[in-house]
C-alpha positions in Angstrom: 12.6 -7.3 -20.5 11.6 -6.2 -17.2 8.3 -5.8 -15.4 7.3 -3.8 -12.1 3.8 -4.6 -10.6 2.8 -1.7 -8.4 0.2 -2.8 -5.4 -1.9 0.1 -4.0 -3.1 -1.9 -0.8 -6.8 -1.3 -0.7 -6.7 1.5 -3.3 -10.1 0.7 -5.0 -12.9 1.6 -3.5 -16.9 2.4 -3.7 -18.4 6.1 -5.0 -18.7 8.8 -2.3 -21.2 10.9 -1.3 -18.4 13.4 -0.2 -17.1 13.2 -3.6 -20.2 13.8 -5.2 -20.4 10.5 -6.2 -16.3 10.0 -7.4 -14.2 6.8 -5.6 -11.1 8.8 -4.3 -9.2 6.9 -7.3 -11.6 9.1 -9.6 -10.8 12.3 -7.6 -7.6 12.0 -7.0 -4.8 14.0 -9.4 -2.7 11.1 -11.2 -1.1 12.2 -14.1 1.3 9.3 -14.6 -1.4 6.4 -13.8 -3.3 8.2 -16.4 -0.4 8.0 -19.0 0.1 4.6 -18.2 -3.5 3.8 -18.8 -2.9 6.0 -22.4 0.1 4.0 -23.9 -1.4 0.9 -21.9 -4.2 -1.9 -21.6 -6.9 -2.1 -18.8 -9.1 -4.2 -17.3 -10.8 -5.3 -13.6 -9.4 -8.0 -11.4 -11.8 -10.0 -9.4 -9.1 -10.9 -6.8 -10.5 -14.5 -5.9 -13.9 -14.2 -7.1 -16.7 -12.2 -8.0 -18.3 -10.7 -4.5 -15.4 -12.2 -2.5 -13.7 -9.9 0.2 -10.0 -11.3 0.3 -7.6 -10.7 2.9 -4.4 -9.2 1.7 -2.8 -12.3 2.0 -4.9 -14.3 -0.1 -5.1 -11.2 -2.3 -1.2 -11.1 -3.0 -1.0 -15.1 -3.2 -3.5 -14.4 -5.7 -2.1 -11.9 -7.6 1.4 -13.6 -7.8 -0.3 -16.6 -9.8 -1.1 -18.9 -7.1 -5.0 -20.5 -6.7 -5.5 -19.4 -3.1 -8.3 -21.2 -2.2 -6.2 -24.1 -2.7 -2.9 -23.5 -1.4 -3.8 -20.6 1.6 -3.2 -21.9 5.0 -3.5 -19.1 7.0 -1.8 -15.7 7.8 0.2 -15.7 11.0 3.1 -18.1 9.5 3.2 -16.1 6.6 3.6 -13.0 8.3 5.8 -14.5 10.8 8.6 -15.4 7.7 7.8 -11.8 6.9 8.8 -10.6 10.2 12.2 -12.9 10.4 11.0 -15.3 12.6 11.5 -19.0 11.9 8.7 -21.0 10.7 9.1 -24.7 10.3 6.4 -27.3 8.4 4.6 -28.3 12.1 4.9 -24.5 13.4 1.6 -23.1 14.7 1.5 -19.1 13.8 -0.9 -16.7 14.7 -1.4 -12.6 13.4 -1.6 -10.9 16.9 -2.8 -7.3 17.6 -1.7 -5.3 20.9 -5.6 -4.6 21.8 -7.6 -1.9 24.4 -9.9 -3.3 26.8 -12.1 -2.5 29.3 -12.4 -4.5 32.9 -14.9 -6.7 31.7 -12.9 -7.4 28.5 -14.9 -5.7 25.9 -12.5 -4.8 23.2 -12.3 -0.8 22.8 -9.4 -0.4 20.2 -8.7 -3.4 18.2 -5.0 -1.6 17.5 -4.2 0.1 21.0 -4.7 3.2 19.3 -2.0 2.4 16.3 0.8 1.9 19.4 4.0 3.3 18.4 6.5 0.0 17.4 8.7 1.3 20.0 6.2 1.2 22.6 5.0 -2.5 21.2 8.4 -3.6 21.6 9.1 -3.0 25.3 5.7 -4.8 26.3 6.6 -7.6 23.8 9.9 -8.0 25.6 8.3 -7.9 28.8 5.8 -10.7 27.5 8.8 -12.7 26.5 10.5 -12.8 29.5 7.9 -13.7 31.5 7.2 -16.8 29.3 10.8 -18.3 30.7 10.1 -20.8 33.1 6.8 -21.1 32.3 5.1 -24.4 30.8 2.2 -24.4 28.0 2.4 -27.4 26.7 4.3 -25.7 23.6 7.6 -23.8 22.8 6.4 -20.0 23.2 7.8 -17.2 21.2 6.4 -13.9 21.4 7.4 -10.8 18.9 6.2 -7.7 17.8 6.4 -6.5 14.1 5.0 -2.9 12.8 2.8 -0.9 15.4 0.3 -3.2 16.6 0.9 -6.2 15.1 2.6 -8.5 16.8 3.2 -13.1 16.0 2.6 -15.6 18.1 5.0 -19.0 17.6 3.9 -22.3 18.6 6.5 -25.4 18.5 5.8 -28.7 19.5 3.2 -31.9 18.9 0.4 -32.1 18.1 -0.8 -28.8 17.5 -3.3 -27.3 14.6 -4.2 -24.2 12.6 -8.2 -25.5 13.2 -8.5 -22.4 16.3 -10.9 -19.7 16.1 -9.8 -16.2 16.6 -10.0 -14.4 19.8 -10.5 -11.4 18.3 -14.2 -10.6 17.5 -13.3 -8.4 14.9 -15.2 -5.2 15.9 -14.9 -2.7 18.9 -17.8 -3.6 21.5 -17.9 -6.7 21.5 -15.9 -9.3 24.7 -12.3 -10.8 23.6 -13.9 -14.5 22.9 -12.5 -17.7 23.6 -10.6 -19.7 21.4 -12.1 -22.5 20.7 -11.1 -25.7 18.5 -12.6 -26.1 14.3 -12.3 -29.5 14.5 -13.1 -33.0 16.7 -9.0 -33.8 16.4 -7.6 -33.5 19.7 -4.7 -31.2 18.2 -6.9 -28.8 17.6 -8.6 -29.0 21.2 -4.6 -29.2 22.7 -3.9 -25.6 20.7 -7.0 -23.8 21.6 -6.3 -24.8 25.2 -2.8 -23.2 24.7 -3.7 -20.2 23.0 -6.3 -19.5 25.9 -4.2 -20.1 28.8 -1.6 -17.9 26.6 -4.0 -15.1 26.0 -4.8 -15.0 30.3 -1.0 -14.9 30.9 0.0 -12.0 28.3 -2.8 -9.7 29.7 -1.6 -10.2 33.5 1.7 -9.2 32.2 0.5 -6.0 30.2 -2.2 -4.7 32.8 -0.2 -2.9 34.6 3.3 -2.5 33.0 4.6 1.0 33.0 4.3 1.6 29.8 0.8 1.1 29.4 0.3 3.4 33.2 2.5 5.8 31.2 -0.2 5.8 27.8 -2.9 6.2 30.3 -1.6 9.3 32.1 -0.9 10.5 28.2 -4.4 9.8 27.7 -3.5 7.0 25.4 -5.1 4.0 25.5 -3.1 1.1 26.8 -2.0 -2.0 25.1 -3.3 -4.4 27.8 -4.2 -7.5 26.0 -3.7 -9.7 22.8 -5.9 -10.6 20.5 -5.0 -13.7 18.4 -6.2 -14.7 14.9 -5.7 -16.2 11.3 -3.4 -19.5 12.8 -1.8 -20.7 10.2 1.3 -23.1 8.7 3.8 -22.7 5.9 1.7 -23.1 2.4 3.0 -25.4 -0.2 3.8 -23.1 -3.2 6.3 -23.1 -6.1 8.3 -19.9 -6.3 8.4 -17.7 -9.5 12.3 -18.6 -9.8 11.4 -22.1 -10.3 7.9 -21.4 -11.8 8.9 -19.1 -14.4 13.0 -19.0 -14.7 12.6 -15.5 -13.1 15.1 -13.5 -10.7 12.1 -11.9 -8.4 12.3 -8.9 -5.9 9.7 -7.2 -3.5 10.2 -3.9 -2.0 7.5 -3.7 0.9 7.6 -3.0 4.7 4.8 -5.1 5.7 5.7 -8.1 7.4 2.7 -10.0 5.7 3.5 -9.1 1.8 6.9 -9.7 2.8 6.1 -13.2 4.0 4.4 -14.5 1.2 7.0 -12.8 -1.2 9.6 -14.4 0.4 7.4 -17.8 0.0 7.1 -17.0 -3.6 11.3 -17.1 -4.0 11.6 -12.9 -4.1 14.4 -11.3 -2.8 12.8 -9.0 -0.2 15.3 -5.1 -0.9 14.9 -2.9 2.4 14.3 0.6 2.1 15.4 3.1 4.2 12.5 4.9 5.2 9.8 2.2 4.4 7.9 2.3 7.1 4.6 0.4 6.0 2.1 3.4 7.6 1.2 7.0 6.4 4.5 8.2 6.9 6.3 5.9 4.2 8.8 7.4 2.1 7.2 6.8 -1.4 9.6 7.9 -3.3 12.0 6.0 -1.6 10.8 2.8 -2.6 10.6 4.1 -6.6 14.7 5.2 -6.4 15.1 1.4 -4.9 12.9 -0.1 -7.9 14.4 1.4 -10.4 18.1 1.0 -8.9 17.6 -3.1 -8.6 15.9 -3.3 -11.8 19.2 -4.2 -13.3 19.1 -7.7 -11.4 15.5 -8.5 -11.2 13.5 -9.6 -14.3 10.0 -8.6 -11.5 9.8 -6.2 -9.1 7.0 -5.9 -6.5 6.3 -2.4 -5.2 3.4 -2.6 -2.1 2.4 0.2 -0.5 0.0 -0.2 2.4 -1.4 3.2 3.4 -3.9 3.2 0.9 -5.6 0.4 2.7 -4.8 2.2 6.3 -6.8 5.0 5.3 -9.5 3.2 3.8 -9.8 1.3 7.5 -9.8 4.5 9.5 -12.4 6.3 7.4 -10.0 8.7 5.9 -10.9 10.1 2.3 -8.6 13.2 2.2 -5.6 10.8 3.3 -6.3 8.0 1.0 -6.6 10.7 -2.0 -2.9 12.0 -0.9 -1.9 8.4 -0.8 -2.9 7.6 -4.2 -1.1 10.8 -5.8 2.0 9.3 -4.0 1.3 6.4 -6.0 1.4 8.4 -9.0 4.1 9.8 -8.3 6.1 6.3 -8.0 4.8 5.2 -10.9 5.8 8.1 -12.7 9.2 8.0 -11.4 9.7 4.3 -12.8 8.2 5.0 -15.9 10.3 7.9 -16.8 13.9 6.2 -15.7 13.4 3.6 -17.1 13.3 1.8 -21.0 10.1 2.3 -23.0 11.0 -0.6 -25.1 12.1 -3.2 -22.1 9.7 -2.3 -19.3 6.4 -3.5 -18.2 4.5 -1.6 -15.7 1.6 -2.9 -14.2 -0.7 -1.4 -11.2 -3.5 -2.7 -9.6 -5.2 -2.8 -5.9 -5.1 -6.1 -3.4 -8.4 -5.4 -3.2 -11.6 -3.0 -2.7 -11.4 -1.6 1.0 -14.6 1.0 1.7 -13.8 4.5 3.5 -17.8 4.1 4.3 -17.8 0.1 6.0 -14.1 0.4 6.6 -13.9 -3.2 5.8 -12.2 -5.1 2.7 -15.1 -5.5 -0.1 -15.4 -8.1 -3.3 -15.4 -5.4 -5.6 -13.2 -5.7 -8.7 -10.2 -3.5 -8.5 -8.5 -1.7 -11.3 -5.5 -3.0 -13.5 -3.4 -1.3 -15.8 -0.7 -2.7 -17.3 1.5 -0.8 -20.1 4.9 -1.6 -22.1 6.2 -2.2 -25.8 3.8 -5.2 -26.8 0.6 -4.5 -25.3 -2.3 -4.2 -27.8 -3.8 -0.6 -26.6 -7.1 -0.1 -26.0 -9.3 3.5 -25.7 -9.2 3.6 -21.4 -7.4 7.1 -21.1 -7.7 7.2 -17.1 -7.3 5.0 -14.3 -10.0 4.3 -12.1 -12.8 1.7 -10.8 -15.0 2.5 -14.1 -12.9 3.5 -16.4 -10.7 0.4 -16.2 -13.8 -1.5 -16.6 -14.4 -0.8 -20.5 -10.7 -1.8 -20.7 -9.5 -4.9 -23.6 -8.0 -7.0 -20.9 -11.7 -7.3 -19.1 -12.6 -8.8 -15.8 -10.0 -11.4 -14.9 -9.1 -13.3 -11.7 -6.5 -12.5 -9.5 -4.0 -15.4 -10.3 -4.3 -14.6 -14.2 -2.6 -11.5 -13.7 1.1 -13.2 -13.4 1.1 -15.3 -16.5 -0.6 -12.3 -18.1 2.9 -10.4 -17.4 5.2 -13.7 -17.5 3.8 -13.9 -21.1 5.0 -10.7 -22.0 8.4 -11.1 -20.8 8.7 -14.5 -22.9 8.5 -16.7 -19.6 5.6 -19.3 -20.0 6.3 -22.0 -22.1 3.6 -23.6 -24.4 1.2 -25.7 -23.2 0.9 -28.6 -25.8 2.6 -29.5 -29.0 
């Protein structure tokens, strides 16, 4: 038995007035989702909780089985294993963005206008080479990943994830100062760090050529870096050794990949994978279906979904999701009707209208030979909800699927 769980980053969302009152899920064209909700079970996922906006991060911990509120320790270490970089127990990690701001720093783009990774990369060089010779207190790496993003690695003593972000989170507003969670004086030492970091990096990118090239292009320039979500390796058991399973992910995001990787699966590149509107779908179904022959679970993520969904894109998030169809469709006719599990779901609710994540319930379908059926003949936000498998949390969805494929062991005599 096999099982493939496709993740639509951000897919569900809230009804539209431009839709005449439809999510884009609901006006979308999606065959194949449709069939799978037809020979399949549905139901809604509260990905943490009921009302609770999750963070892809904790969303994905959550949806491979683990009880984030517990085990979550923050996002930049987990997207820094994502992104190659070495993470070790005492590492300090942050997310970073290549930001726009103005000369009183007020934040104008929180993503440099999506910078181009190549783009990212030369000022990230430029960041890193500065940082030789120069003493913070810590070891310093600097790296960029996809576009904007970008992970900042602490190394030494006494530091701590207790920092607050830099980033205020909305366009605006001033670049704020880090400051420390706690009373510990490791957490004082970091924010210190990260502060007299954050005044370095923007000296160097002020006035590097490539951002006076992005100007003349009328681009806006990558001149400072916003840090957030510090964070340390979580404790977690992977699904190898959780559930006796040989587990695979196929995602170009540095974060899914990260907590993947945590969770003992084999991340499979894909040529083409990009992680932004310009993925190669299709792609990454051919790959599934090719290395379902070693893996007993599959992961398939796509993130443009969720990238629409933040830039207030309904016509592009619609396109996205028929691309999702189309993937799921592609698995579901290569491969065994009476060995395959398919499930697909959403992260979690992101809004085309607040352009935020939301703690709506997202949809879950999940089809194969020894489902018991139920009468859900599409799949969307309110269809799924008369579904037989309900509203469940996030982490029940793994032993939901483990159970089909004869992986959890009784609990009891």
């Amino acid at each position: 038995m096999k099982a493939f769980l496709i993740i639509g980053d951000g897919m569900a969302d809230r009804p539209l007035k431009e839709l005449n009152g439809k999510t884009p899920l609901e006006a979308a064209e999606k065959p194949f989702l449709n069939t799978l909700a037809k020979n399949g079970i549905c139901g809604m996922i509260d990905p943490i909780s009921p009302g609770f906006p999750p963070g892809s991060d904790v969303a994905t911990l959550a949806l491979l089985g683990y009880d984030a509120l517990k085990v979550y320790t923050g996002r930049g270490a987990l997207e820094a294993v994502g992104s190659g970089i070495e993470i070790l127990p005492s590492d300090v990690a942050f997310r970073c963005n290549f930001a726009t701001v103005d000369e009183n720093m007020v934040v104008i783009d929180r993503r440099a206008g999506r910078i181009a990774t190549s783009d990212a990369a030369k000022l990230a060089e430029a960041i890193q080479k500065a940082l030789y010779g120069e003493e913070f207190g810590a070891d310093v790496l600097f790296q960029n990943t996809v576009e904007h993003r970008a992970i900042l690695r602490l190394r030494g003593p006494n530091l701590s994830t207790m920092v607050s972000n830099s980033d205020p989170a909305h366009v605006g507003r001033r670049v704020e100062k880090i400051k420390p969670l706690d009373n510990t004086v490791q957490a004082a030492r970091t924010a210190k760090i990260a502060n007299r970091l954050m005044e370095f990096f923007h000296k160097i990118l002020k006035n590097h050529e490539v951002n006076r090239e992005r100007e003349k292009k009328g681009l806006p320039p990558a001149n400072i870096i916003l840090f957030r979500s510090a964070g340390k390796l979580p404790d977690i058991t992977p699904l190898p050794l959780k559930y006796g399973v040989r587990a695979a992910v196929i995602c170009a995001l540095p974060l899914i990949r990260g907590v993947c990787k945590l969770a003992g699966m084999k991340p499979i590149p894909v040529e083409g994978a990009t992680g932004s509107y310009t993925t190669d779908v299709m792609a990454k179904a051919k790959a599934a279906v090719k290395i379902s022959e070693s893996y007993d679970f599959i992961l398939v993520h796509i993130k443009a979904t969720d990238l629409a969904s933040h830039d207030g894109k309904i016509d592009k998030k619609i396109e996205i999701i028929e691309k999702i169809d189309s993937l799921a469709g592609y698995i579901f006719e290569n491969t065994s009707r009476d060995e395959t599990y398919i499930a697909v779901t959403a992260d979690h609710t992101t809004s085309t209208v607040t352009r935020e994540h939301e703690g709506d319930p997202v949809p879950l379908v999940l089809c194969g030979p020894y489902v018991r059926t139920d009468d859900v003949t599409q799949f969307d936000e309110r269809a799924c909800a008369k579904g037989g498998l309900g509203r469940i949390r996030g982490k029940d969805l793994m032993p939901t699927i483990m159970n089909l494929l004869g992986k959890v062991k009784k609990y009891g005599a």
